[in-house]
BADREN-29926 format. One record per atom (N, C-alpha, C): x, y negated, z. Coordinates in steps of 0.05 Angstrom, whole numbers, plus 5000, padded with zeros to 4 digits. Last residue first. Layout:
<nodes>
> X; Y; Z
...
</nodes>
This chain:
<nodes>
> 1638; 4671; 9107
> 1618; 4654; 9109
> 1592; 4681; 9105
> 1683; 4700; 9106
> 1670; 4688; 9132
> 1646; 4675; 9131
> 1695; 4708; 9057
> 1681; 4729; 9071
> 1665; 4720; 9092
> 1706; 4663; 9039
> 1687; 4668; 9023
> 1674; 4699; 9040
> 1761; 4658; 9061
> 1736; 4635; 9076
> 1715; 4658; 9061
> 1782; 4699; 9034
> 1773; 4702; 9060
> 1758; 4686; 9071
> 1778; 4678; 8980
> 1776; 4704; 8991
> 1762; 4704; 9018
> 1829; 4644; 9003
> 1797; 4628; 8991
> 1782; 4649; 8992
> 1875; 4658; 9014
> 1857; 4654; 9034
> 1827; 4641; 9026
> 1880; 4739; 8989
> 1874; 4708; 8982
> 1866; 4697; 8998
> 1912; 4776; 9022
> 1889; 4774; 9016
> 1880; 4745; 9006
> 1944; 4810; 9050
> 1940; 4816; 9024
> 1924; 4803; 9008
> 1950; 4809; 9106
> 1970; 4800; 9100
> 1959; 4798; 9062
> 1900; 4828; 9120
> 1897; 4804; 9116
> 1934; 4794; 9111
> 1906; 4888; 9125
> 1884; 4867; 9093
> 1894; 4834; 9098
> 1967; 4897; 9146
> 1942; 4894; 9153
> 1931; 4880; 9120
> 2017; 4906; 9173
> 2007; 4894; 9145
> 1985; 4904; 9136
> 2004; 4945; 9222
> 2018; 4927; 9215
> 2011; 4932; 9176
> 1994; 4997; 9243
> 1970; 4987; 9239
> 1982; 4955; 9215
> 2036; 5053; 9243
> 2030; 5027; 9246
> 2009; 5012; 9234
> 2064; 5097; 9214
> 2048; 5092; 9224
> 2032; 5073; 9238
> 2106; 5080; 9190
> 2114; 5090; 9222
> 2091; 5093; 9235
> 2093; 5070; 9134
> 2110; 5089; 9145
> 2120; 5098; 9168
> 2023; 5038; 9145
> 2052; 5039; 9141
> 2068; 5062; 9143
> 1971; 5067; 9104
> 1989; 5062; 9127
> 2012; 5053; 9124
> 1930; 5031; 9051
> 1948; 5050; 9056
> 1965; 5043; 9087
> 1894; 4998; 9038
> 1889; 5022; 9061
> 1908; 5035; 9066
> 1913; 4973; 8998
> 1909; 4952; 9017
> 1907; 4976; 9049
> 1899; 5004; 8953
> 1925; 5003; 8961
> 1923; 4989; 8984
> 1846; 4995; 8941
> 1853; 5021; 8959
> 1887; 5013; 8965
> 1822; 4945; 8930
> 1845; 4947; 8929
> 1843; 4976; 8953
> 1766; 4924; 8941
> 1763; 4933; 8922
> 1791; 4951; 8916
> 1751; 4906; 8992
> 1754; 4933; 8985
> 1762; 4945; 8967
> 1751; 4841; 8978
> 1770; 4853; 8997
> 1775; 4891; 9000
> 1717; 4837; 8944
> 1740; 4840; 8921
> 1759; 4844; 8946
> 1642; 4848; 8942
> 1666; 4848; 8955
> 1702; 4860; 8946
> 1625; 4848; 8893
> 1610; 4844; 8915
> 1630; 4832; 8942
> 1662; 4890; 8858
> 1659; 4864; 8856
> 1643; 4852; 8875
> 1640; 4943; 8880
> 1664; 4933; 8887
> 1667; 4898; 8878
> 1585; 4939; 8853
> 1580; 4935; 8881
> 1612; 4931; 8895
> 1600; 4940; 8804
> 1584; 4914; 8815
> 1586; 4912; 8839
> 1616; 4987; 8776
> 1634; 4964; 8788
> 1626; 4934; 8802
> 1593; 5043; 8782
> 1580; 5019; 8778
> 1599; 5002; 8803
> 1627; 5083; 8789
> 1620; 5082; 8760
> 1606; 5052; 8760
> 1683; 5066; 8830
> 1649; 5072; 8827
> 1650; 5070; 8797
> 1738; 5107; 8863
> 1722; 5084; 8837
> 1703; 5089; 8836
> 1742; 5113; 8928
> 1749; 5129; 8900
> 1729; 5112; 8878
> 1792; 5120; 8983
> 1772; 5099; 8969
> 1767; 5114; 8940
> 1816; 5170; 9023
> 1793; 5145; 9030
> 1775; 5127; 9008
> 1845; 5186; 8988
> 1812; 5209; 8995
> 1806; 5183; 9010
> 1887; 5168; 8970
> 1886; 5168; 8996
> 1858; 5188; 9004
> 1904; 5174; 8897
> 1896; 5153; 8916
> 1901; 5181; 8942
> 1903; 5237; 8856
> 1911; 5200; 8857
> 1891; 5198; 8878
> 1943; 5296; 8864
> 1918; 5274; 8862
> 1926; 5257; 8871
> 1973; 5322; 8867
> 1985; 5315; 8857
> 1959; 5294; 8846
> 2019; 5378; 8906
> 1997; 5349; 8912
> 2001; 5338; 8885
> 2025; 5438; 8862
> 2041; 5420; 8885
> 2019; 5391; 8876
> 2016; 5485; 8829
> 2009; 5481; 8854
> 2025; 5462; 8875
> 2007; 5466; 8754
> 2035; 5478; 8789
> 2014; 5473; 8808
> 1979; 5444; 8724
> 1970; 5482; 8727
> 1991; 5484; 8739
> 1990; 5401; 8716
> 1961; 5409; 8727
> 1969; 5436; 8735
> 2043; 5381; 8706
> 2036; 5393; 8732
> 2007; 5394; 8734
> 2032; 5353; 8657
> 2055; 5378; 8660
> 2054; 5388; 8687
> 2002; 5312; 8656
> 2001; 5337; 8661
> 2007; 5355; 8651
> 2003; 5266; 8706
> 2021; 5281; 8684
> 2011; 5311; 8696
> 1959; 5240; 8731
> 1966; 5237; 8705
> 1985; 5259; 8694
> 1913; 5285; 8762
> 1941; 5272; 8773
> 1937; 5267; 8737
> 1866; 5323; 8783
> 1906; 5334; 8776
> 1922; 5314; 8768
> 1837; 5291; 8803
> 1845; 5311; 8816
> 1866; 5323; 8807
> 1833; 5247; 8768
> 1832; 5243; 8804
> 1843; 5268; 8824
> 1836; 5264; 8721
> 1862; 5254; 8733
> 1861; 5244; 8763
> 1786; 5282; 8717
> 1808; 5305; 8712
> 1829; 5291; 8729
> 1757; 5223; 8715
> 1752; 5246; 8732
> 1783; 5274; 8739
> 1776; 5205; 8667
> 1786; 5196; 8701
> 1787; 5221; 8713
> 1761; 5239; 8631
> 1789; 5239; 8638
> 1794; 5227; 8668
> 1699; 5227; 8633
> 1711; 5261; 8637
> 1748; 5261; 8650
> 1676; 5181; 8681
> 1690; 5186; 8655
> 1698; 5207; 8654
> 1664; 5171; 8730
> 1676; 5148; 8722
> 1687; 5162; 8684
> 1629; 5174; 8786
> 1631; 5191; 8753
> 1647; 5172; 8740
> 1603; 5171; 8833
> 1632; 5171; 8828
> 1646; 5181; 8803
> 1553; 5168; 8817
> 1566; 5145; 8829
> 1591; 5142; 8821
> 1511; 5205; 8800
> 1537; 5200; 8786
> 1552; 5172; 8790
> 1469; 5210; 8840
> 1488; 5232; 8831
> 1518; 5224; 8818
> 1451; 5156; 8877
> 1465; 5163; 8859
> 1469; 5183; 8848
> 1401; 5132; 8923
> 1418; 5155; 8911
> 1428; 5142; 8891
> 1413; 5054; 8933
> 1397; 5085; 8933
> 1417; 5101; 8928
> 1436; 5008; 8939
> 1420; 5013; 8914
> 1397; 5030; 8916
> 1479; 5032; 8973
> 1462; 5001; 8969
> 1436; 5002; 8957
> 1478; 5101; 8958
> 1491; 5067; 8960
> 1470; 5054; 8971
> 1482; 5165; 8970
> 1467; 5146; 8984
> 1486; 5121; 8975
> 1502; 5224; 8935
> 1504; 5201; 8953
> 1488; 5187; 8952
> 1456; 5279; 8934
> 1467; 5249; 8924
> 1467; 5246; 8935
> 1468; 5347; 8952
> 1456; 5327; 8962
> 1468; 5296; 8953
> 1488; 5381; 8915
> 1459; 5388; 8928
> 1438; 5367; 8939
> 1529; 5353; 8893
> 1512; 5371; 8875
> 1491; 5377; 8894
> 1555; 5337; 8941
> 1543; 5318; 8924
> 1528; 5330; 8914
> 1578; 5390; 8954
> 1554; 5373; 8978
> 1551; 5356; 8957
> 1619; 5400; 8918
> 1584; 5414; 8919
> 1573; 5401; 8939
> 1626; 5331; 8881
> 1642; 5354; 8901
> 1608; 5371; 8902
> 1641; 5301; 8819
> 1625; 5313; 8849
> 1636; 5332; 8859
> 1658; 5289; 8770
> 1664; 5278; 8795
> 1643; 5280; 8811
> 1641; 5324; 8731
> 1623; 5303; 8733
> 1631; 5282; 8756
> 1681; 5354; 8719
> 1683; 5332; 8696
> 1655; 5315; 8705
> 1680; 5379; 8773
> 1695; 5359; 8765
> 1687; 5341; 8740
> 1636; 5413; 8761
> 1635; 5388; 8779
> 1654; 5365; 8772
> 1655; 5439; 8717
> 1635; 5418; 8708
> 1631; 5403; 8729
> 1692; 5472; 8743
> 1703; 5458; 8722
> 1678; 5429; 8711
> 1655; 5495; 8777
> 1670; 5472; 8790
> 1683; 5461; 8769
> 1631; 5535; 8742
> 1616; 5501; 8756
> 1633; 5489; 8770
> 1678; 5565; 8724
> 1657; 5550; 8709
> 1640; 5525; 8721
> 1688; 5589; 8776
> 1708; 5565; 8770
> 1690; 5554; 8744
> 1641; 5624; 8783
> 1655; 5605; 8801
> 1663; 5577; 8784
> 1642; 5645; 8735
> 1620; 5631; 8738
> 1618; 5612; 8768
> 1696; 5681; 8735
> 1685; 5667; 8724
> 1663; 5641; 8723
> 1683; 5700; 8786
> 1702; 5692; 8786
> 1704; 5665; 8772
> 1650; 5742; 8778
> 1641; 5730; 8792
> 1654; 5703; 8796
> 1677; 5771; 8727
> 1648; 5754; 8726
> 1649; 5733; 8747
> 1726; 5787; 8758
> 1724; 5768; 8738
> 1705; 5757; 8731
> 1705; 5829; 8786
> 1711; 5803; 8808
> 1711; 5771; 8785
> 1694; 5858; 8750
> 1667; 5850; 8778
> 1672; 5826; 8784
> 1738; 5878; 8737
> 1713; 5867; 8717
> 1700; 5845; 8725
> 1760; 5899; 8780
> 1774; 5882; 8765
> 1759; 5859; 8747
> 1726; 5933; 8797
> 1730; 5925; 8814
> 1747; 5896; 8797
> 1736; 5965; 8743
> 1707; 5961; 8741
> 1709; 5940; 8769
> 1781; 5991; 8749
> 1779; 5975; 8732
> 1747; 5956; 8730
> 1797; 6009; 8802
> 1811; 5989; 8789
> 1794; 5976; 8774
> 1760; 6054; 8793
> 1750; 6040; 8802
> 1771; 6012; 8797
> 1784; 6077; 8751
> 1761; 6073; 8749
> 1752; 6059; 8764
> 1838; 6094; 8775
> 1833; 6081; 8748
> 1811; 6067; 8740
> 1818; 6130; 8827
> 1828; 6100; 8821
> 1835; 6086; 8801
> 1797; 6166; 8799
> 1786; 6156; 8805
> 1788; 6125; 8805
> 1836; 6195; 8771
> 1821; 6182; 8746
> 1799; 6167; 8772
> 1875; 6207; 8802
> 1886; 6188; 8786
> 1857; 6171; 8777
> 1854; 6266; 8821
> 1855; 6243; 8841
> 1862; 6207; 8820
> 1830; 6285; 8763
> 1852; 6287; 8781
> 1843; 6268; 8800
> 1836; 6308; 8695
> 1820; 6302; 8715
> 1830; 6305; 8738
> 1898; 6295; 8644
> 1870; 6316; 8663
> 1853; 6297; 8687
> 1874; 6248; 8593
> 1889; 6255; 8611
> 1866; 6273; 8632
> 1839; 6255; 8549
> 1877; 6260; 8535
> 1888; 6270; 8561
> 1788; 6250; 8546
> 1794; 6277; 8561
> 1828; 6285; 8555
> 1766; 6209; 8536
> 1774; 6214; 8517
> 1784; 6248; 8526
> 1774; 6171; 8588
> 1750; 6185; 8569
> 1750; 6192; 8552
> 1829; 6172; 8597
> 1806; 6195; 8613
> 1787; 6203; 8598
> 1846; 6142; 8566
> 1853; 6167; 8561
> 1836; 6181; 8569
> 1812; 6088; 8577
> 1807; 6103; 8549
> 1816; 6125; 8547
> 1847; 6084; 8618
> 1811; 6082; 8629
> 1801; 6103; 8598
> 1893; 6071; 8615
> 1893; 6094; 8622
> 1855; 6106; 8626
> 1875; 6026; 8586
> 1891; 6038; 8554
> 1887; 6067; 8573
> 1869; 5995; 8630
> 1848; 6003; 8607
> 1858; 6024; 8586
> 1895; 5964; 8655
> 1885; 6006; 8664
> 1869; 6004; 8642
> 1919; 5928; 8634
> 1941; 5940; 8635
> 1922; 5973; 8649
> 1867; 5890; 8630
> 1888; 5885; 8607
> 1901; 5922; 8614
> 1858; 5887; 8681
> 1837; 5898; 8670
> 1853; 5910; 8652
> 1902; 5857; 8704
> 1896; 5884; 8715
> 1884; 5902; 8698
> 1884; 5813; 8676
> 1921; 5822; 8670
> 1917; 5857; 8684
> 1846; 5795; 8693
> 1848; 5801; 8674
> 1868; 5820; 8664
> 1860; 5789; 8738
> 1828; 5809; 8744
> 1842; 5814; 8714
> 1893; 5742; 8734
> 1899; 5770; 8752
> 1881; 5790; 8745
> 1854; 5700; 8719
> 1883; 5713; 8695
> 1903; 5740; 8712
> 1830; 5688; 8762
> 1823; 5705; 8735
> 1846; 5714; 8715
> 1871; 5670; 8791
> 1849; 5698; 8808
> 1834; 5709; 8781
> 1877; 5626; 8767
> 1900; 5646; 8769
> 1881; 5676; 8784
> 1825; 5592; 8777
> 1838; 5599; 8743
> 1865; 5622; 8752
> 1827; 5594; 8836
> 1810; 5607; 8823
> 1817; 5611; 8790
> 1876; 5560; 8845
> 1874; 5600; 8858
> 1850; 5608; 8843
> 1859; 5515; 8822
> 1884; 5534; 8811
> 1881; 5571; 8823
> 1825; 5497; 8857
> 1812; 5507; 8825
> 1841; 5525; 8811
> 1851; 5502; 8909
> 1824; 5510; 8902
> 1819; 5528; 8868
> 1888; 5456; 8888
> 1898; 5483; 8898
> 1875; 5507; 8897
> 1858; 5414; 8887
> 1870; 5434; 8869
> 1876; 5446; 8869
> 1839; 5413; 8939
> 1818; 5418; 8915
> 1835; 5427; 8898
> 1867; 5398; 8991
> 1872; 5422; 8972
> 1855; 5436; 8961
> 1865; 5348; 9001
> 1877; 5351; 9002
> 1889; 5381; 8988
> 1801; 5339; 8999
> 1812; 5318; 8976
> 1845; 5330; 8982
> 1776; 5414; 9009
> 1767; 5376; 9005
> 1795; 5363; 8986
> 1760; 5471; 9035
> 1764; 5449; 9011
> 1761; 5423; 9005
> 1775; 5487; 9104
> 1757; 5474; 9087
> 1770; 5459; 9057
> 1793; 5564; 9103
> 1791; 5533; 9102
> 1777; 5514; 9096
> 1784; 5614; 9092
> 1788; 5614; 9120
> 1796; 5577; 9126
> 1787; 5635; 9041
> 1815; 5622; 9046
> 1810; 5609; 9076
> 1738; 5646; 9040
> 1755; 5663; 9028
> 1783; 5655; 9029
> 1704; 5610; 9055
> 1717; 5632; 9077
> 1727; 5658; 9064
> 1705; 5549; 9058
> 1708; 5567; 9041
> 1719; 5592; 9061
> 1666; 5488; 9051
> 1687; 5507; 9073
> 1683; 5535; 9060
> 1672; 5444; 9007
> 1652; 5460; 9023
> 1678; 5479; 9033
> 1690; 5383; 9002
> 1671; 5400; 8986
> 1660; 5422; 8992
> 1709; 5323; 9034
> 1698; 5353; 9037
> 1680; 5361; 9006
> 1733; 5278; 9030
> 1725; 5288; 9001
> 1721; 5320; 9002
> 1764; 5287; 9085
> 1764; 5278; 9068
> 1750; 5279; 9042
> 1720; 5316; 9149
> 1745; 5315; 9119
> 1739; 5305; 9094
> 1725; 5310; 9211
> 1715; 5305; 9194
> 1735; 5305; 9169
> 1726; 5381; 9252
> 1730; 5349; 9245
> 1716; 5337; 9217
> 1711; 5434; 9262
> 1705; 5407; 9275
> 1726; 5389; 9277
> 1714; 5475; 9224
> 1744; 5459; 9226
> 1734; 5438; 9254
> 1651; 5482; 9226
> 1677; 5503; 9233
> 1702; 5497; 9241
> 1632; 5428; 9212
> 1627; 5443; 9236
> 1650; 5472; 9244
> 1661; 5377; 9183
> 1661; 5412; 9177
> 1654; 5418; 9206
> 1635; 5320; 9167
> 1644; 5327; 9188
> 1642; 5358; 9178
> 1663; 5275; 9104
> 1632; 5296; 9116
> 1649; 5310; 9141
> 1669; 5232; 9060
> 1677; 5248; 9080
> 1649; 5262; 9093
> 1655; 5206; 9014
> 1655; 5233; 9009
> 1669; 5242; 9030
> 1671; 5147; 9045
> 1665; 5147; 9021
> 1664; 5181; 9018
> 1689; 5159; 9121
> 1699; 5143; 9087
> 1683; 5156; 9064
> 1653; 5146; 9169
> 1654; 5167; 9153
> 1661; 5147; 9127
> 1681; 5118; 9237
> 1661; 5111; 9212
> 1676; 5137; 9179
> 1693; 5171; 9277
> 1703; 5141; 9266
> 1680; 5136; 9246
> 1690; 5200; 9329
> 1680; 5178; 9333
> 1687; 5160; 9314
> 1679; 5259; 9327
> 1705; 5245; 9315
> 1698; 5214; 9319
> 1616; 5257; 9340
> 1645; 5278; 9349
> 1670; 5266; 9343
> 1584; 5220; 9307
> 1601; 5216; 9339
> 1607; 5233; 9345
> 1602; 5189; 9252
> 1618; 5214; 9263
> 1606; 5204; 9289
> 1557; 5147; 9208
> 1584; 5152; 9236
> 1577; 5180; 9248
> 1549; 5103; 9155
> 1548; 5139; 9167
> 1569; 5136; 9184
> 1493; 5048; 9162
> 1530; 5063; 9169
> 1541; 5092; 9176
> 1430; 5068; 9139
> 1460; 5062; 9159
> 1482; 5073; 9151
> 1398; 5097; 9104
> 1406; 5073; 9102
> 1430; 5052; 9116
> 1389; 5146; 9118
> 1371; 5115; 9131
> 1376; 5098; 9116
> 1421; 5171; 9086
> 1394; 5177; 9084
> 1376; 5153; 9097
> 1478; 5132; 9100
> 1468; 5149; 9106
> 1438; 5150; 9091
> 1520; 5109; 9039
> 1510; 5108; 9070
> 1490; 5131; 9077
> 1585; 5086; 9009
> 1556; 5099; 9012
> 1548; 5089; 9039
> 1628; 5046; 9010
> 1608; 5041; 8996
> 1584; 5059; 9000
> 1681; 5017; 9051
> 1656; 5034; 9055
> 1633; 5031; 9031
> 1731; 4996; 9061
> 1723; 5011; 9033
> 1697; 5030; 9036
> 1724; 4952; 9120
> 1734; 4974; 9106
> 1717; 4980; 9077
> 1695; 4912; 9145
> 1729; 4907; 9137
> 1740; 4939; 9120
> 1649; 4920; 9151
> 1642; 4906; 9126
> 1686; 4898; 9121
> 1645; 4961; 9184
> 1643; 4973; 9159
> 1652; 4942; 9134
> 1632; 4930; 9238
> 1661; 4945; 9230
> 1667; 4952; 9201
> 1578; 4913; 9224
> 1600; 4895; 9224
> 1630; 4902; 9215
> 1553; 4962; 9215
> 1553; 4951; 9199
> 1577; 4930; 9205
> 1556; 4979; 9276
> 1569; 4993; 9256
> 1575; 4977; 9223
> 1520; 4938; 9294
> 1556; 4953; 9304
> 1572; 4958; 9291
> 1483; 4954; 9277
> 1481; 4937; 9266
> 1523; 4932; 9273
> 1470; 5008; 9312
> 1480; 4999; 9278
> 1493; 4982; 9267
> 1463; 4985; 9358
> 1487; 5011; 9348
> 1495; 5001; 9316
> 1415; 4958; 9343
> 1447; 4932; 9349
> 1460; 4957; 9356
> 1378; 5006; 9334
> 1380; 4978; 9322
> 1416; 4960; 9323
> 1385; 5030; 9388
> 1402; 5038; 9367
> 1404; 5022; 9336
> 1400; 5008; 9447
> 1378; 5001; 9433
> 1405; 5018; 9400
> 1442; 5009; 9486
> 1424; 5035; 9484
> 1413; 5023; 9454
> 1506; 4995; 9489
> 1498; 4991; 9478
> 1465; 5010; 9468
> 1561; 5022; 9501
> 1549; 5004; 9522
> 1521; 4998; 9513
> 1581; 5049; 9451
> 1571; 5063; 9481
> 1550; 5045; 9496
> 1597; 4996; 9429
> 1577; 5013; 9419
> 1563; 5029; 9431
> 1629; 4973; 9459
> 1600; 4952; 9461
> 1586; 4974; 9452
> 1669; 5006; 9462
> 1651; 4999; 9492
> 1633; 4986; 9487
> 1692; 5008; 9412
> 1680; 5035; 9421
> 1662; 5022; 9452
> 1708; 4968; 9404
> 1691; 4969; 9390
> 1675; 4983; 9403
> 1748; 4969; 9439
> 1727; 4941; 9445
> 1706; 4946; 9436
> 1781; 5001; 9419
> 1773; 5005; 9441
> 1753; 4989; 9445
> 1761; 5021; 9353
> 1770; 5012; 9365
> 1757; 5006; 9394
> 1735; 5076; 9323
> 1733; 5056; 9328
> 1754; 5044; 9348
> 1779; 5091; 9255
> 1770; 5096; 9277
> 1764; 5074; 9298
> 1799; 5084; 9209
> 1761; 5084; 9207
> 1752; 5097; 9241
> 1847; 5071; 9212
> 1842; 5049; 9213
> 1802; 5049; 9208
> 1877; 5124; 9214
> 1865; 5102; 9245
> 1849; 5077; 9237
> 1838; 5168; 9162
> 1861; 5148; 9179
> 1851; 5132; 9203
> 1811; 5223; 9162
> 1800; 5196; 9162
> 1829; 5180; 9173
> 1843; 5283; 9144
> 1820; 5259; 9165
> 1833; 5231; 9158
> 1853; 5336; 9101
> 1857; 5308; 9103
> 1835; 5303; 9119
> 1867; 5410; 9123
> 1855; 5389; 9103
> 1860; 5352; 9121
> 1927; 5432; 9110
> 1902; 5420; 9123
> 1890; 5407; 9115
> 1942; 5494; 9072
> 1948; 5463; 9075
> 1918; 5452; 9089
> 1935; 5538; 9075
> 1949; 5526; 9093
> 1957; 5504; 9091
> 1896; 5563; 9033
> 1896; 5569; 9065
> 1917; 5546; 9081
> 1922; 5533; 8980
> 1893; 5539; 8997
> 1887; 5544; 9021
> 1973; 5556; 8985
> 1967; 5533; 8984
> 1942; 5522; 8995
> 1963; 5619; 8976
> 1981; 5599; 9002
> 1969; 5581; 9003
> 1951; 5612; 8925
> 1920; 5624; 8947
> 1941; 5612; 8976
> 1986; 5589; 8898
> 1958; 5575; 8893
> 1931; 5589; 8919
> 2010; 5638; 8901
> 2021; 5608; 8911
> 2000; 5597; 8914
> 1992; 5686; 8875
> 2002; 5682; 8909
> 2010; 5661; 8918
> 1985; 5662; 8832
> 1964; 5671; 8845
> 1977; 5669; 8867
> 2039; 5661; 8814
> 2022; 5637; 8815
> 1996; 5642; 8831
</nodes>
């Protein structure tokens, strides 16, 4: 399980932004075309108001990518190492040489609960030879080094290990990622810390999924797209009842832009947007 859960980690990619937060060609030439950065924004704002956009930037604007040129979904963030932008980034990890985000967070917290039940199972099995030495049962030898260091290398890693997966077990039950923990999202409103807090169980089931008879396998098993994720304050999805449906974001199966929000969409709804 350790050797799966640390696979998993390294090689699954992380998740971008679908086509539909990327700008479009018309979009992309008024926005280029366009010096004054007032009416950039304001650009931006228009495009934002057809998608599940609820945070924003420190200004106050539309958070946009211009390396990846799309509008930034809800807990996306650009990885300068990976250079792109990722889904429900949580931080780039260079112990797996990847970035952690919404596609292999569990995989994350599983290599770290199995990376301790290893330190342990090691510690568990030289110790009974750690007690002969000191005890003088077994001779002194090339053996008693690497016994000793096994075991204290085993210890080490388990503290550190420990107090890892301890705050990410509390990120989660707070629904944050560590860029949230340092830095609140930005709404409407203002900061937040606990925007995306929706409850200890939601929380758990965003990232390991309802059945859980598969929390502790290493296979996908989080809810939704990493594009849309529930607010604790349902006012601002009520504001607008066209975002409110993450299912509405989902791609088609050939990829295709086809069935679109507006195949989905009440037409009273929609006068009520236009206006």
């Amino acid at each position: 399980m350790f050797s799966w859960t640390y696979w998993k980690s390294i090689f699954t990619p992380p998740a971008s932004p679908c086509k539909k937060f990327q700008l479009s060609y018309s979009d992309k030439q008024r926005y280029e075309m366009e010096d004054r950065p007032d009416a950039q924004k304001q650009i931006l704002v228009e495009i934002a108001k057809k998608l599940p956009i609820f945070t924003r930037a420190q200004s106050g604007a539309i958070r946009f990518c211009d390396r990846c040129q799309v509008l930034k979904p809800d807990r996306c963030h650009h990885c300068s190492v990976c250079e792109m932008c990722v889904l429900k980034m949580d931080h780039h990890c260079p112990w797996v040489n990847n970035c952690v985000g919404f596609s292999n967070y569990k995989f994350f917290l599983l290599f770290l609960a199995y990376s301790m039940v290893y330190c342990i199972f090691i510690a568990a099995t030289v110790f009974q030879y750690f007690l002969k030495f000191w005890e003088g049962v077994l001779p002194n030898g090339p053996a008693k080094f690497h016994v000793l260091f096994l075991m204290f290398v085993a210890l080490m890693f388990f503290v550190s290990l420990m107090f890892l997966f301890g705050y990410h077990c509390w990120l989660v039950a707070k629904n944050r990622s560590t860029l949230e923990a340092f830095s609140a999202p930005v709404f409407a409103n203002g900061p937040d810390k606990n925007g995306f807090n929706v409850g200890t169980r939601r929380n758990l089931e965003q990232v390991f999924g309802e059945n859980r008879r598969l929390w502790f396998i290493p296979v996908f098993t989080s809810q939704g797209n990493g594009h849309y994720f529930a607010l604790k304050n349902r006012s601002s999805e009520s504001q607008n009842p066209l975002l409110a449906n993450e299912d509405m974001w989902e791609e088609s199966d050939d990829g295709s832009e086809e069935g679109s929000l507006a195949e989905h969409v009440d037409p009273s709804v929609t006068i009520e947007m236009e206006e």
